[in-house]
C-alpha positions, 0 to 999 in steps of 0.5 A: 635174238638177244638171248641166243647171243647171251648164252653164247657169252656165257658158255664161252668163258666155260668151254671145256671139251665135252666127251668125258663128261658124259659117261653113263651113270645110274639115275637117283630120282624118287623113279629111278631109270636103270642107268645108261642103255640102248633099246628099240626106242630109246637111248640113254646117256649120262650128263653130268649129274643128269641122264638123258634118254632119247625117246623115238615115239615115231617115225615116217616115210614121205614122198616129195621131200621138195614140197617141205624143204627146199622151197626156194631153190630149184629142182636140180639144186636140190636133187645136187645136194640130195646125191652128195649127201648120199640120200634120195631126193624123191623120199624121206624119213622124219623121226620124232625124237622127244627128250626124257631128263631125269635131274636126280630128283624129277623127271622131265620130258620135253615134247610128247610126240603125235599121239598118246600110243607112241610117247607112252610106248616109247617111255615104256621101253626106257621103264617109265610110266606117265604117271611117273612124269614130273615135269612136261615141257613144251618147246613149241605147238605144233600137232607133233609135239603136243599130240601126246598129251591127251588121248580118249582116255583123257590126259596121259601125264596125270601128275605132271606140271606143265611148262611152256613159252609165254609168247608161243601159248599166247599166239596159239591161244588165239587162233582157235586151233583144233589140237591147241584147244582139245590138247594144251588148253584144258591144261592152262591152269598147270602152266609155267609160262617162261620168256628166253633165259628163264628156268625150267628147273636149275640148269635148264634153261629156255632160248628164244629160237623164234622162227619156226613158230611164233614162241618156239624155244630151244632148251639149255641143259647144263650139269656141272662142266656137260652141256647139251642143246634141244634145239627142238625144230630150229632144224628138221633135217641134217641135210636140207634145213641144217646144212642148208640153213637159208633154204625155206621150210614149208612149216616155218612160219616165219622163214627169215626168221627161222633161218636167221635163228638157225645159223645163230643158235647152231653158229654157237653150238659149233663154236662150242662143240657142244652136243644137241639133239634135234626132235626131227634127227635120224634116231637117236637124234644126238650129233655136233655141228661144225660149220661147212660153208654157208651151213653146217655138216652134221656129225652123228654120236656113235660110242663117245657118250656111253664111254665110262668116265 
């Protein structure tokens, strides 16, 4: 996890307090967005020179949260943590946040969601088509992050380049997965292959955060003094992933990893007050960490990333 470590270095000798440089601004690309907004499905904000808009392209219930999160601990821990933290230990509600980055000059989306129907409903309502798509990053492999990509009609982001980790597509590209060889496969030939602290474009920079998948990849966003992580699904839940950063997760692959990677990755955010957005976070997924014990407490945005500067 050197890279994490890297980043760390480098972000410290430029720590500034991040709020007052998010203010909203209108978008200057070739498909200019309409400027900062929140909607059904969507919220959008200024970094720096960039604007961020987070995409909610679903959301579902589920029974038995214990069997995903938890695995290692016993029931009346985790019904203990569940009642302190005001939620219920019996249900839970996932949400699948990808991330829209318009530059000033191409548009990138990180992660598409499950299917086709909900990333493209949700672009809509931020006012992009897909064909508007430059640039398609994928931060790992699993079905809820690549599902988006092509459909019945064929592929939804016709004129978009493709960039993704080397070692994750190099994993995948052997297992002879149903939704790796129908969804990312066929689109090989417009992949950008990247290793930790290479670039998606300038300012945007991949972080090995290994774990969860065999090459999952956290994002660095950086414009001018604002910062922000996509930390992806390093954690999947505020409260039984984030704050409990040992307890196992049933889709990690590798669970030792996966929370090794996550007390480093969001050790620095913490030290650095920056914010992130995480793809599983109650929408619009954007929040800072502090450390809490053994973990962190999440702390949600409210109004300090629409203020004008």
């Amino acid at each position: 996890m050197t890279t994490i470590s890297r980043r760390h270095a480098l972000l410290a000798a430029a720590a500034l307090p991040l709020a007052p440089a998010l203010a909203p601004l209108p978008a200057a690309a070739a498909a200019p967005l309409q400027g900062p907004a929140q909607g059904a499905g969507f919220n959008r904000f200024r970094l720096g020179a960039y604007e961020v808009t987070v995409l909610q392209a679903g959301s579902r219930v589920s029974d038995k949260p214990q069997e995903t999160f938890g695995m290692n601990v016993t029931p009346e821990e985790f019904a203990a943590v569940s009642a302190a933290a005001f939620i219920p230990a019996d249900k839970t509600r996932n949400f699948f946040n990808p991330v829209l980055v318009n530059t000033g000059t191409e548009l990138l989306l990180f992660d598409t969601g499950l299917a086709p129907e909900g990333i493209t409903g949700a672009l809509a309502a931020a006012g992009v088509t897909p064909d508007q798509i430059d640039v398609v990053v994928l931060t790992h492999m699993h079905g809820d992050h690549i599902g988006g990509l092509a459909g019945e009609s064929g592929v939804t982001f016709p004129n978009a380049r493709y960039v993704t980790g080397q070692a994750e597509f190099d994993f995948w590209a052997t297992q002879a997965n149903e939704g790796f060889d129908a969804k990312v496969r066929p689109l090989a030939e417009k992949m950008t292959f990247l290793q930790g602290n290479g670039q998606v474009v300038g300012g945007i920079t991949a972080v090995e955060a290994f774990g969860h998948s065999p090459g999952h990849m956290a994002y660095m966003i950086e414009s001018g003094d604002a910062r922000l992580a996509l930390t992806a699904d390093t954690a999947n839940h505020y409260v039984w992933s984030l704050a409990k950063p040992d307890w196992e997760v049933r889709f990690d692959a590798d669970k030792p990893a996966a929370a090794a990677t996550r007390k480093q990755l969001f050790g620095m955010i913490a030290s650095e007050r920056m914010p992130f957005i995480g793809y599983h976070m109650p929408f619009p997924g954007v929040g800072f960490v502090e450390v809490q014990g053994d973990g962190f407490r999440y702390v949600p945005v409210s109004y300090q990333m629409m203020l004008d500067a």
